[in-house]
N, C-alpha and C positions, 0 to 999 in steps of 0.2 A: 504494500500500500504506500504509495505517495503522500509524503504530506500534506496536512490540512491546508489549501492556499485559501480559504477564507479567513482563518486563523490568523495566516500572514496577512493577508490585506488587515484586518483588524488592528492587530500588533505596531505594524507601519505607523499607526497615527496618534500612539503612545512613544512608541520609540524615534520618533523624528523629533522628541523633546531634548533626547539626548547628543551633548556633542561628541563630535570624534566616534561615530559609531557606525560599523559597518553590518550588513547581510552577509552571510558568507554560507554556502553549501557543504553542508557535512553532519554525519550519522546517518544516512539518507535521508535531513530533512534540511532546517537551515540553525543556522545560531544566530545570535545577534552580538556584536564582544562592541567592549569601549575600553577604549585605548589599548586594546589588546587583547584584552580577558571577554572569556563570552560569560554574561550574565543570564540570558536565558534563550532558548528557541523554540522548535516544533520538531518533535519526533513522532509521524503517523498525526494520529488527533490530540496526542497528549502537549501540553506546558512544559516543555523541561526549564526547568528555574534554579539558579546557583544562590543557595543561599549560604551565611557562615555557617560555617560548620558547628557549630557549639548550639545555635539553635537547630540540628536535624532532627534531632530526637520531637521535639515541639514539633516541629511541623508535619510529622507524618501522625500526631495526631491529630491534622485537621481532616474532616470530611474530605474525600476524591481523592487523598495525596497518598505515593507511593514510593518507596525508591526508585531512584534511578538507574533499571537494571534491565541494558539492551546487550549487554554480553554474555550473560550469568553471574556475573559481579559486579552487586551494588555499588553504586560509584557515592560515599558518603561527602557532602555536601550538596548535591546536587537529587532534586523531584522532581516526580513527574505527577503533571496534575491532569481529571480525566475532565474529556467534558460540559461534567456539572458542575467541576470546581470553577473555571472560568465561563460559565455561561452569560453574567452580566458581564456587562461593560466595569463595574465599581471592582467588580471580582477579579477582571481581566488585567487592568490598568495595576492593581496593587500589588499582584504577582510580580509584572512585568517591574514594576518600581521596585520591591523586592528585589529580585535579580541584579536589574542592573545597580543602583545602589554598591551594592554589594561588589559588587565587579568594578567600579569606578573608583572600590578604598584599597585595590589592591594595586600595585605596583605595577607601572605601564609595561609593556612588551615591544 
């Protein structure tokens, strides 16, 4: 399955608030990174979202949130959300600001 390009079109007009940030294709879906680091993308229909790591544990107790595991190994910092997690716009937007956030404190590449 190809990624969600509704998802991206959505994404696009959250993520055009951020600078220095590019699209880029990979996991077979896209990421979004700033200044280097990807904060979050689209794998299939799911959110993948970088968040710290110190809150992982939290987050996958929210409703829709899952590891992030397209290998067989969790990749910890990093969820995936299904969705119903992102169906609003309010829901959508605050991931994505999660993510990137997160990506913007870490050290440029």
């Amino acid at each position: 399955m190809a990624y969600d390009q509704n998802l991206a079109q959505r994404m696009r007009t959250y993520i055009s608030a951020y600078p220095n940030t590019v699209e880029k294709k990979m996991f077979g879906g896209i990421g979004y990174l700033i200044n280097g680091n990807m904060g979050c993308g689209i794998h299939k229909d799911y959110l993948v979202v970088r968040i710290n790591p110190d809150e992982y544990r939290q987050a996958l107790r929210v409703p829709f949130v899952k590891p992030m595991d397209i290998t067989g190994k969790p990749m910890k910092g990093w969820i995936m959300v299904s969705p119903q997690g992102y169906q609003d716009e309010e829901s959508l937007e605050g991931w994505i600001h999660r993510g990137m956030q997160y990506a913007q404190s870490l050290p440029e590449k």
